[in-house]
C-alpha positions in Angstrom: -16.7 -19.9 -36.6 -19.9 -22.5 -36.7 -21.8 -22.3 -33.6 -23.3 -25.5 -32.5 -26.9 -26.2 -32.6 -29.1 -25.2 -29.7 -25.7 -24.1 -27.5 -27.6 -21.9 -25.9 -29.8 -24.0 -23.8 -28.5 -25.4 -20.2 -26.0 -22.6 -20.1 -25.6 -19.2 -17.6 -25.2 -15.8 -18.5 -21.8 -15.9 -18.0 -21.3 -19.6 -20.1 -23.2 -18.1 -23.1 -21.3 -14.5 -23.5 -18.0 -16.6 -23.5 -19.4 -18.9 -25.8 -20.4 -16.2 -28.5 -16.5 -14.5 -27.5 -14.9 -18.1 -28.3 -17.0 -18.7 -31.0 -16.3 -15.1 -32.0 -20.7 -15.5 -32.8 -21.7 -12.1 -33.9 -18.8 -9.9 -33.3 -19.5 -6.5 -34.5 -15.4 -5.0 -33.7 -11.7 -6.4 -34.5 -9.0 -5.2 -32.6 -5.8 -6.0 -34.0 -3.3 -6.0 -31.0 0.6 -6.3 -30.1 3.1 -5.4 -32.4 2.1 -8.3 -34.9 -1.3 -7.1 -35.4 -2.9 -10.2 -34.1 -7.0 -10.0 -35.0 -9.4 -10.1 -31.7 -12.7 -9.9 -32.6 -15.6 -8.6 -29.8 -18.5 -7.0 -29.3 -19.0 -3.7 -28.7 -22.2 -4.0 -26.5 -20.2 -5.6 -24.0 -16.9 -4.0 -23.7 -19.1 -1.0 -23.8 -21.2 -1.9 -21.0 -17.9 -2.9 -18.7 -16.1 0.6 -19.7 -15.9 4.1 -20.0 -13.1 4.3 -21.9 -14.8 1.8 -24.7 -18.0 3.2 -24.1 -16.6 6.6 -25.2 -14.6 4.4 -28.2 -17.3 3.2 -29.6 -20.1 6.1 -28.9 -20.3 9.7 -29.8 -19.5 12.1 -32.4 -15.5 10.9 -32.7 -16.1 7.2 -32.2 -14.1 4.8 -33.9 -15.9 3.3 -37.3 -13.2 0.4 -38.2 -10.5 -1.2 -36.7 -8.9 -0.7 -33.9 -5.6 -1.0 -33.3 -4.0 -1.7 -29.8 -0.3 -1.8 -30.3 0.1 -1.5 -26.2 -1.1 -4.8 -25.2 -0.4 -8.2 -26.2 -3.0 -10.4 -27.5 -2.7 -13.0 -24.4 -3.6 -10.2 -21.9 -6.2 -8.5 -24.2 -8.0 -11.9 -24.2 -7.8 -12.5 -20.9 -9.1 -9.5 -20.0 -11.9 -9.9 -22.9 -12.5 -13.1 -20.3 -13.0 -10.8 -17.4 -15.2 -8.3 -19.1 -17.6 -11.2 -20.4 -17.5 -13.4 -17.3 -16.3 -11.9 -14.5 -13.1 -14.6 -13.8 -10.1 -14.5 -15.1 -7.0 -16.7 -13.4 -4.8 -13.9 -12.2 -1.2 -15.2 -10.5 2.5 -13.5 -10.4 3.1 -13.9 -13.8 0.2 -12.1 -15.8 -0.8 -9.6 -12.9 0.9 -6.6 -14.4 -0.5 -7.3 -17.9 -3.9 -7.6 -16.6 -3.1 -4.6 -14.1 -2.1 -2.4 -17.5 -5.0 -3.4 -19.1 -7.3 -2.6 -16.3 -6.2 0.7 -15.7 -5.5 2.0 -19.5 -9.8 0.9 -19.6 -11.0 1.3 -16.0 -11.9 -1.8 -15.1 -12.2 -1.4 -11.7 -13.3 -4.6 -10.1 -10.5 -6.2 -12.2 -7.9 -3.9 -10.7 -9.3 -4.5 -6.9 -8.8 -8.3 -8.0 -5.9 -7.5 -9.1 -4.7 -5.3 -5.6 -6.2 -8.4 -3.4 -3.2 -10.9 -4.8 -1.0 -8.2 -4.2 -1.7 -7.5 -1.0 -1.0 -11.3 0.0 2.5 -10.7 -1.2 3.0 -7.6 1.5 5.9 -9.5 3.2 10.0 -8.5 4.1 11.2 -10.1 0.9 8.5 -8.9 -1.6 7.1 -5.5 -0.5 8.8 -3.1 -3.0 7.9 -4.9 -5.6 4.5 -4.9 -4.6 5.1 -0.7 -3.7 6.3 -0.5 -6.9 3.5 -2.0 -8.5 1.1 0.0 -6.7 2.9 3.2 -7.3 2.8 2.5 -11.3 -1.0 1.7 -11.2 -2.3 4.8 -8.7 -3.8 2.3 -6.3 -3.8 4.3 -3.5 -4.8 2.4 -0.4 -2.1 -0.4 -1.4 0.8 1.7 -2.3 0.1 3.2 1.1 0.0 0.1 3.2 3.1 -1.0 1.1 5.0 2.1 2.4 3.4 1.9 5.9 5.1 -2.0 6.1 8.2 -0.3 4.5 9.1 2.4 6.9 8.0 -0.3 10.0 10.4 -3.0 8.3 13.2 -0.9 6.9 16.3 -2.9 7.1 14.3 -6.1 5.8 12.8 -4.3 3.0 15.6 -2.7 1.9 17.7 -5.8 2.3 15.4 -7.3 -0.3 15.9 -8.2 -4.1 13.0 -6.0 -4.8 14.2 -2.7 -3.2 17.0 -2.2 -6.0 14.7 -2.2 -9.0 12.8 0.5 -7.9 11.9 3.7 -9.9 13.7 6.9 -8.1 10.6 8.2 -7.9 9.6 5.3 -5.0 12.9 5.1 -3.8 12.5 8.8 -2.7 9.0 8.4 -1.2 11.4 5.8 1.1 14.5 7.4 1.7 12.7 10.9 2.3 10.5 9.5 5.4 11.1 10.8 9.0 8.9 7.2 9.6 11.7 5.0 8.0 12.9 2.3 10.2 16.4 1.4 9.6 19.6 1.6 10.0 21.4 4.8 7.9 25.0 2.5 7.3 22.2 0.1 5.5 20.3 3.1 3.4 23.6 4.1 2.6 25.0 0.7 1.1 21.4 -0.4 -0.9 21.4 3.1 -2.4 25.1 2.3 -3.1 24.0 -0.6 -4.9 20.5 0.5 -6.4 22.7 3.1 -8.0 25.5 0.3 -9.5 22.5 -1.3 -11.0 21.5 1.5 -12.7 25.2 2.0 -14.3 25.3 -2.2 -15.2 21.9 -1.6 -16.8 23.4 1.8 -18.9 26.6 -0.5 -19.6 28.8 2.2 -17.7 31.1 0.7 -15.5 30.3 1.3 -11.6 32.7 4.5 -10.5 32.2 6.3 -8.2 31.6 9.5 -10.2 29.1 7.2 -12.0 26.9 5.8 -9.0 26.4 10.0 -7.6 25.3 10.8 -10.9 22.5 7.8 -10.9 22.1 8.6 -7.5 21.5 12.4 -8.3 19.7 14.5 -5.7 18.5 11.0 -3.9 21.9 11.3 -2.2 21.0 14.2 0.1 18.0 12.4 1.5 21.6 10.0 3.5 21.4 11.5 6.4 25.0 11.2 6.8 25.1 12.5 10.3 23.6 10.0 12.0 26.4 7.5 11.1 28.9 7.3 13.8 32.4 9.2 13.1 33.8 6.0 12.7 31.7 4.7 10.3 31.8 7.5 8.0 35.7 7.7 7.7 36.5 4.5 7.3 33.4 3.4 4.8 32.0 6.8 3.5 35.2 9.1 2.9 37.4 6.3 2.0 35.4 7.1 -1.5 34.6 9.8 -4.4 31.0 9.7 -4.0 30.8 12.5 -2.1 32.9 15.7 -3.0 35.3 17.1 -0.8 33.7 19.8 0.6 31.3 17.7 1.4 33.3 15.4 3.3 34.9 18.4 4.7 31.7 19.0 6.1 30.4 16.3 7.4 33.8 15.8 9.4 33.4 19.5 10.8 29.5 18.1 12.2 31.1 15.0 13.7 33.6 17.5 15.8 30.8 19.8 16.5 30.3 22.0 13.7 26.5 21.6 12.2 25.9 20.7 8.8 22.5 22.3 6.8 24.0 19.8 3.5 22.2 16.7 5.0 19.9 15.9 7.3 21.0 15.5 11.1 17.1 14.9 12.2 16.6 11.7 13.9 14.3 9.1 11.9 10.8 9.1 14.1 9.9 5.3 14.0 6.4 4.0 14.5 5.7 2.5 17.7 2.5 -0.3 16.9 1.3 -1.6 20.1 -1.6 -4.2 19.8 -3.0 -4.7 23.3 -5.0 -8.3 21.9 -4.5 -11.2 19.7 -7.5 -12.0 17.2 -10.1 -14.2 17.9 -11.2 -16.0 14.7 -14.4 -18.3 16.2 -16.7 -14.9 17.3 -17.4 -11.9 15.5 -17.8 -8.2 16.4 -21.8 -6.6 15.5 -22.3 -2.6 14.8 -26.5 -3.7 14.9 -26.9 -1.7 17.6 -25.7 1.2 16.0 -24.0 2.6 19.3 -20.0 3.3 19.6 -16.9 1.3 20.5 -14.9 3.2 22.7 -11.8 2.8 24.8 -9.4 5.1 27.1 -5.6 5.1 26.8 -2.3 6.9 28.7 0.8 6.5 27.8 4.3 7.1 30.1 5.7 9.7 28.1 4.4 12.6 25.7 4.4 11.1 21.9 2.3 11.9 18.8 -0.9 9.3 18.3 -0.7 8.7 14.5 -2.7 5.5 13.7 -5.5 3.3 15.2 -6.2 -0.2 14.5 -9.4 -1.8 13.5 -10.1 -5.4 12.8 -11.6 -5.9 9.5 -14.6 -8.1 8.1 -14.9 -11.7 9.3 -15.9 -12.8 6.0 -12.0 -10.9 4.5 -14.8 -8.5 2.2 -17.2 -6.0 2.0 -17.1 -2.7 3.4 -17.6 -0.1 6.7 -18.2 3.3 6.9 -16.3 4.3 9.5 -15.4 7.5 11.7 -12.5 7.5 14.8 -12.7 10.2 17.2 -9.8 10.9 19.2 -11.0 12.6 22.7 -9.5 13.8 25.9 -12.6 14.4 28.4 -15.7 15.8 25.9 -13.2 17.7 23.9 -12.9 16.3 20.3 -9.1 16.2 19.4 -9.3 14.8 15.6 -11.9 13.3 13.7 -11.3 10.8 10.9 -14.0 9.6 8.2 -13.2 7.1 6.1 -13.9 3.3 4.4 -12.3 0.2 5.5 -12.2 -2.1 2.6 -11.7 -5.7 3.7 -9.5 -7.7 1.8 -8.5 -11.7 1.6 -5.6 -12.7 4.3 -6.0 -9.8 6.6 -7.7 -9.2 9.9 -6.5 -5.9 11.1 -6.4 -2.5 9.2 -4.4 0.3 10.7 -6.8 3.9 10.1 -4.3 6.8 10.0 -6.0 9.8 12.0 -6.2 12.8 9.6 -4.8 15.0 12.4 -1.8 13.1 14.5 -3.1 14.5 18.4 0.0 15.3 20.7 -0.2 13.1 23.4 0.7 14.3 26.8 2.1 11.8 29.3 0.0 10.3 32.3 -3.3 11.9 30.9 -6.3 10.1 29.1 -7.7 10.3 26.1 -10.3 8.4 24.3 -10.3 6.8 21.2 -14.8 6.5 19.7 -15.1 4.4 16.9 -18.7 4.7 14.9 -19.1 1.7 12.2 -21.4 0.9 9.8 -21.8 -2.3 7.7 -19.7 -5.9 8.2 -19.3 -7.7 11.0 -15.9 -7.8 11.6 -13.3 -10.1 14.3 -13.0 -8.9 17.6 -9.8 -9.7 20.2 -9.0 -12.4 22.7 -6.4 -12.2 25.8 -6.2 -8.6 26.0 -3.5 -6.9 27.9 -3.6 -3.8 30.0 -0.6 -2.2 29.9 1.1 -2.3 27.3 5.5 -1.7 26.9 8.1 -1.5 24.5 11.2 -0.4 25.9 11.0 3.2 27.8 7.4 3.8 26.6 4.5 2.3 27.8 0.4 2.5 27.1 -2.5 1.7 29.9 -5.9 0.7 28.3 -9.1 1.4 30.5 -12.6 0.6 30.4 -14.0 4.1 28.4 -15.3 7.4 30.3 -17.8 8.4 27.4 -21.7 6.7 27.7 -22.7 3.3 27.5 -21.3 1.9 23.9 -20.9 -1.2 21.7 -19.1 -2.6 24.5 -15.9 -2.2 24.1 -13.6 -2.2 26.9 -10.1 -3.2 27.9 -10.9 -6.5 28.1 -13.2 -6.9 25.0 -14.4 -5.3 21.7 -12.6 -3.6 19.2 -9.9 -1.2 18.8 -7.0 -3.8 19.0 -4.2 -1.1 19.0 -2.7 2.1 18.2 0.2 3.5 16.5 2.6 6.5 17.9 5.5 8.0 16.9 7.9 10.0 18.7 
């Protein structure tokens, strides 16, 4: 194509790469890409310079010399991401996000795919969290697909009540189904993975027997913990059907007259108990310039297993902290967790898994020492003491350790913790 005359002048970096892309101005590669073949020409210096993976294409003793073919990828989301290679920006929304996901990952294109994850993580909600879990799962992104299952187990009957939850891949329905975390009701696990697996047959054109939906359902249906449903339940809903074999039934009928049952779990799902002792205050921020720690004491009413802390997150929603939570009781360090807390658009607090849950014992203190590095971040606003949710209760108090960041139970960080048990 004829470039212009002089179309470099008055124009950025950014303006003048997509220029010579659009213009296709000294292209040195063609791609031919989707199942038509459609011709993409580029240049190698830059896709080289934004990835491995074409670095290694296009360098070295096994490089490629012609053509390339990319039969994977349809030509719209190959030039979009061309866009994002050359300029940085690309419009990224619901529709083109797994394309541009695909691409991202297949080329390692990081800062696309943490684009990418930040519109996702806007959609963590009751009626679009599996898809967003299953999403996550498909593209290894780590930190999301755990805060997707984290909002799972916390909203179980929601989540599983939604669209989403039916078209997922066994493989994420089992990281679900298997948790002792999982928040919901077993008479509702039961009837989605009912359905899920009726799906599955409609999509195989098989109609939707009974013998049919166990064999989609496969070893998933052990993870029902049966048991847990009352007598009544189970005879009039469960046994009334095929699904499970008789000496199944026959088993689960011998546990519900007294008689334990090793076939499926009788374990009681241990929810997550998240108890934020402050609301956020957006108009003041939090500083880590003095380079000292945040600290704050706790007790809680009844022994329980500490399993999370939370942690506001950058005012600005990005950038990073280095972070480390030490878990105390007196001088005596009880778990210690280093780690990074990525801020991300839309969200103000971050919940920090410990990397060893501490057994807490009832009516004593502990400590929970935070040491940050990096953003400022939001702090909290009317703080509350003590803390309840049914039979358990928490007490915050001003901290035992030294002099901090100045923290306390009135002010700073730390806005809650998580427990389960």
């Amino acid at each position: 194509m004829e470039a212009q005359t002089d179309w470099q002048i008055g124009k950025s970096l950014s303006d003048r790469m997509k220029y010579m892309l659009d213009n296709q101005l000294m292209c040195d590669v063609t791609f031919h890409v989707g199942s038509d073949k459609s011709p993409i020409k580029a240049h190698k210096y830059m896709l080289a310079s934004a990835s491995p993976v074409f670095y290694s294409m296009f360098e070295g003793p096994i490089s490629e010399k012609g053509d390339v073919v990319i039969a994977d990828m349809t030509p719209e989301y190959f030039n979009m991401m061309l866009q994002y290679i050359y300029t940085d920006e690309t419009i990224i929304d619901a529709r083109n996000i797994k394309g541009l996901l695909y691409g991202s990952d297949k080329y390692m294109l990081q800062n696309l795919k943490d684009k990418c994850s930040e519109l996702l993580t806007l959609s963590v909600d009751g009626d679009h969290t599996c898809g967003v879990f299953q999403t996550a799962h498909d593209f290894h992104m780590k930190d999301l697909e755990k805060e997707t299952l984290n909002f799972i187990y916390e909203n179980g009957n929601a989540s599983l009540e939604s669209d989403d939850f039916l078209q997922l891949s066994s493989d994420c329905l089992k990281l679900i189904i298997e948790s002792e975390r999982l928040n919901c009701d077993e008479k509702i696990i039961y009837l989605r993975m009912v359905q899920w697996s009726k799906l599955r047959c409609e999509e195989q054109s098989l109609p939707t027997t009974d013998e049919n939906i166990r064999k989609f359902l496969g070893e998933l249906l052990y993870l029902i913990r049966f048991p847990l449903m009352t007598s009544k339940y189970f005879t009039d809903e469960v046994s009334s059907t095929n699904i499970l074999t008789f000496e199944e039934k026959v088993a689960l009928f011998q546990h519900f007259n007294g008689k334990h049952t090793d076939m499926f779990s009788s374990k009681r799902r241990q929810i997550p108990i998240r108890l934020e002792r402050c609301e956020v205050d957006t108009g003041n921020i939090w500083s880590y310039s003095s380079g000292k720690d945040d600290c704050v004491d706790f007790q809680t009413s009844r022994d329980t297993v500490l399993t999370s802390v939370l942690l506001f997150g950058s005012n600005t929603y990005s950038g990073s902290n280095e972070l480390t939570v030490n878990i105390l009781q007196g001088t005596t360090v009880l778990s210690t967790t280093q780690t990074t807390l990525n801020s991300t658009k839309g969200k103000q607090i971050y919940e920090i898994p410990v990397a060893y849950p501490v057994e807490i014992v009832a009516e004593k203190r502990y400590t929970v020492q935070l040491s940050m590095k990096g953003e400022n971040t939001f702090k909290g606003k009317n703080y509350q003491k003590v803390i309840i949710r049914d039979d358990f209760a928490v007490t915050f108090f001003d901290s035992s350790q030294p002099p901090g960041n100045s923290t306390t139970e009135k002010a700073g960080q730390i806005p809650g913790l998580v427990f389960i048990g």
